[in-house]
N, C-alpha and C positions, 0 to 999 in steps of 0.2 A: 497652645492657643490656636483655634482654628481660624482658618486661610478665611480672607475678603471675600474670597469666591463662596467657600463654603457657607458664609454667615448672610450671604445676599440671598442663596438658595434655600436655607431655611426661613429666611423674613415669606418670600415670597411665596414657597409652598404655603405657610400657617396663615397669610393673608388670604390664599386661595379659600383656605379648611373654614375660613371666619365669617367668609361670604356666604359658604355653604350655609352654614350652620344657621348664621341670620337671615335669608332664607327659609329655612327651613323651621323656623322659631314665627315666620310669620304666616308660614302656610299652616302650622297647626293651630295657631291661635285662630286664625279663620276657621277650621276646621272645629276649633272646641268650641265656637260661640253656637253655632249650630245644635252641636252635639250635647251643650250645655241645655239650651232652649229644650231638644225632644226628650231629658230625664226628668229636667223639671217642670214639663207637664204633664209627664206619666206620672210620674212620684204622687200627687194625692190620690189620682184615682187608684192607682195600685194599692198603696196604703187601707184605702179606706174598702176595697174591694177585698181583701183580703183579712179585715178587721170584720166583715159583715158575714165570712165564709165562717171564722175563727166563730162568732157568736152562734149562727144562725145551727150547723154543724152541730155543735158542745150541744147543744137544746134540743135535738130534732131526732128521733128514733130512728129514722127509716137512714138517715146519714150513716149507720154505722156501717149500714147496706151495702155502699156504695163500695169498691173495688179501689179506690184510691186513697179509703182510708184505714183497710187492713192493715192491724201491725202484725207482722213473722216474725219469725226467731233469722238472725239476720244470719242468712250465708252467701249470699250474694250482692254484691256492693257497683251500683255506679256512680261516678262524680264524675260532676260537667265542668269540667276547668274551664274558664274563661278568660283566656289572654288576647296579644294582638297579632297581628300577621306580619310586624316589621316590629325592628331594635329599634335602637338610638333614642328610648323612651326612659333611661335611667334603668330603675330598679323594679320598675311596674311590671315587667312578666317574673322573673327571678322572686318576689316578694308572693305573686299566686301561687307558684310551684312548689316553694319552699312549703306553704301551707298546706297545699293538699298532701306534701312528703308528708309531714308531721303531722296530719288526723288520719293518714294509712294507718304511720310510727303506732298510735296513742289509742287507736278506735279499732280500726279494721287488719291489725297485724295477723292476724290468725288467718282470717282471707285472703289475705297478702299473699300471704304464703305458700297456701290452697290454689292460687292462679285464679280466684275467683273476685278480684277486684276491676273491672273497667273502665278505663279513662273516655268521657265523650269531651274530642277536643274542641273548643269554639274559638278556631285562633292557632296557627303556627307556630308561633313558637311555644305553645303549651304542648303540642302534638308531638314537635321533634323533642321535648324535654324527657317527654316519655317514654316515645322508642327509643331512646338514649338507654333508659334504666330496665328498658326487657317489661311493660309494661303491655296490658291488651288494651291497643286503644283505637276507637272508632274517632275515624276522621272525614265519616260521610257529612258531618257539618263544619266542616276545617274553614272552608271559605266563606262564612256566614257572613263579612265585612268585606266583601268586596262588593256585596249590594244589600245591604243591610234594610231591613223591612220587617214587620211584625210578620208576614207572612213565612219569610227564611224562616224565623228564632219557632215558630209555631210546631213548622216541621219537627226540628230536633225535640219540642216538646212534647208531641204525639208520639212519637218513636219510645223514647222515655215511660209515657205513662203507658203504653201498649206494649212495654216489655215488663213495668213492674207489675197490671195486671192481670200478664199471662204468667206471672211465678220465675221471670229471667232474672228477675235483681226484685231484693228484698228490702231495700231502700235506695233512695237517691238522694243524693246530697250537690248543691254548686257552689263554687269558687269562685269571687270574682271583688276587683277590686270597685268600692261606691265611691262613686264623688263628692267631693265636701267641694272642693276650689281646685285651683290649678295648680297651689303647691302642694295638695293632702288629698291623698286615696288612702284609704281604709281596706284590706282585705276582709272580706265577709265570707263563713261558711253559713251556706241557710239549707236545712234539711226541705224538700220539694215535694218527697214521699217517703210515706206516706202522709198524708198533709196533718198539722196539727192543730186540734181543736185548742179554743180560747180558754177551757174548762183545764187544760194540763199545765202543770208546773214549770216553768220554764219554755212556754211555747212561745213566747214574743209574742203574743196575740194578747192587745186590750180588750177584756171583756167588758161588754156593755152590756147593759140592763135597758134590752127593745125588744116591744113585741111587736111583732112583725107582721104582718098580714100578708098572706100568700095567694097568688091570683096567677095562673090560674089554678096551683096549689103546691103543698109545700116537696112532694116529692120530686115533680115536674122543675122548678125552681134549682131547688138542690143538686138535682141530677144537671141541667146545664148551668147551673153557675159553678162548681166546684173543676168540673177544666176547663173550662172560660181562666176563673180564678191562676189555675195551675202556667197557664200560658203566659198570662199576663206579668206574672210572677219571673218567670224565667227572660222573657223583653223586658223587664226591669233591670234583672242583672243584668244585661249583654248593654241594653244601653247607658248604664251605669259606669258600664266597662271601656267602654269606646268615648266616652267623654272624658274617665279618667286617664284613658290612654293618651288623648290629646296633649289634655293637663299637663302630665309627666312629660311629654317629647316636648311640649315648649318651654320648660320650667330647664332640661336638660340642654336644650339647646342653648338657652340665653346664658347657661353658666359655661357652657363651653366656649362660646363668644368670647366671655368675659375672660375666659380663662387662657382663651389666643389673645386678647387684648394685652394681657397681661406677660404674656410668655413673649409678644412682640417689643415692649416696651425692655424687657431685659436684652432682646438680640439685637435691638437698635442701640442699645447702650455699647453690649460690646464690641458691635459692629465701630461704634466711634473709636471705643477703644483702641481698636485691633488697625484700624485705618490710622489713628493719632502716632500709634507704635512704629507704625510703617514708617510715615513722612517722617518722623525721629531719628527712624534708622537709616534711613535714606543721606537725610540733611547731615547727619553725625559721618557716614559715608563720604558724602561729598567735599567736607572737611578736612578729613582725617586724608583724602585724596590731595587736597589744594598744599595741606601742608609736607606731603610727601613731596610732592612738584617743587617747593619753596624749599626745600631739605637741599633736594639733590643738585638745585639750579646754583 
């Protein structure tokens, strides 16, 4: 049984870990109410931006034109993994990682192989998961959440489509977890490029029936909305991702609380225990003394 001393030392570290933690469970809930607020006001315009590319695209001849919506025979791959730049978030980067392992495994093993797969990281510990596994991975937007803006996420989006429409990567693909609430992200793979029209099978694009009228004409239009579109798309994931990163680190936090709450309540137990033991042995001691004295008098 461990010593008084020992069992005071452990209350009081896990008291310290519990304060941390609660803390830290209300710094992210502040942080996710925010974070919460700018996805869900992106979210319909994204949606519905990207449902108007998906129609207007599928109908439009001169669209095929465009360089962002060439399909290749794919031998060059990049995915934008989107994780955070700190743990203590649960299972929310390890749940990204593991996805993009498995559509390398499933999809792109053959370029895997070839050395021709590229990770663009959005986020720390997506970046170290990779150089871990001998992966080629650009980390010129690693820090994107240390000041998070449509402007950062734009950057990494230009780069991206200015390497797949000089022929560097024959598709791109992101990872990133969406926010439902604060105990549920959803891992999403969403192909970026070449982008897909509402006309294809399995595009996730609702096709509608509109006709459109174009001002100041259809190719003009098309030519700037489709990376308008492509940007827009990509600050959806990322702020998708940073909202459910919150989620996660406060939903993590409050069960470790609980779970010092809980670990405290057993060391106060045997703490009495161990102290009840003491005095016992003590008092049984001091007895067992009295009557040696009365023995020998």
């Amino acid at each position: 049984m461990a010593s008084l001393k020992e069992v005071r030392a452990r209350i009081s570290s896990i008291n310290s870990t519990q304060q941390i933690t609660k803390a830290m469970k209300m710094v992210a809930a502040a942080k996710l109410r925010r974070a919460q607020d700018n996805i869900t006001q992106l979210r319909p315009y994204a949606q519905k931006l990207s449902q108007m590319l998906g129609t207007v695209s599928a109908g439009a001849e001169t669209a095929s034109e465009n360089p962002y919506k060439q399909t290749r025979s794919i031998g060059r791959v990049l995915l934008i993994v989107v994780t955070s730049d700190r743990g203590l978030c649960g299972a929310f980067n390890t749940n990204v990682v593991k996805a993009a392992l498995t559509l390398i495994d499933e999809k792109y093993s053959a370029q895997a192989r070839s050395g021709n797969v590229e990770i663009m990281a959005i986020g720390k510990k997506g970046a170290e998961a990779f150089q871990r596994r001998g992966f080629k991975v650009n980390t010129s937007h690693v820090d994107a959440f240390g000041s998070l803006s449509f402007a950062t996420v734009r950057t990494a989006a230009e780069e991206a489509m200015e390497g797949f429409a000089n022929g560097r990567y024959d598709i791109v693909e992101v990872i990133y977890n969406e926010f439902k609430n604060a105990a549920m992200q959803i891992v999403r793979t969403e192909q970026m490029l070449p982008i897909v029209s509402a006309d294809k099978p399995g595009s996730g694009v609702a096709a509608a029936s509109v006709n459109y009228i174009f001002e100041p004409s259809e190719v003009e239009i098309i030519t700037e909305l489709i990376p308008k579109t492509i940007k827009i798309q990509l600050y959806k994931a990322v702020l998708d991702s940073n909202a459910s990163e919150h989620g996660a680190r406060m939903t993590a936090m409050d069960k470790a609380t609980e779970n010092a709450g809980e670990l405290l309540k057993e060391l106060r137990l045997v703490y009495n225990r161990t102290r009840q033991a003491a005095i016992t042995t003590e008092i049984l001691e001091i007895v067992g003394g009295a009557e040696a004295l009365a023995s020998a008098s």
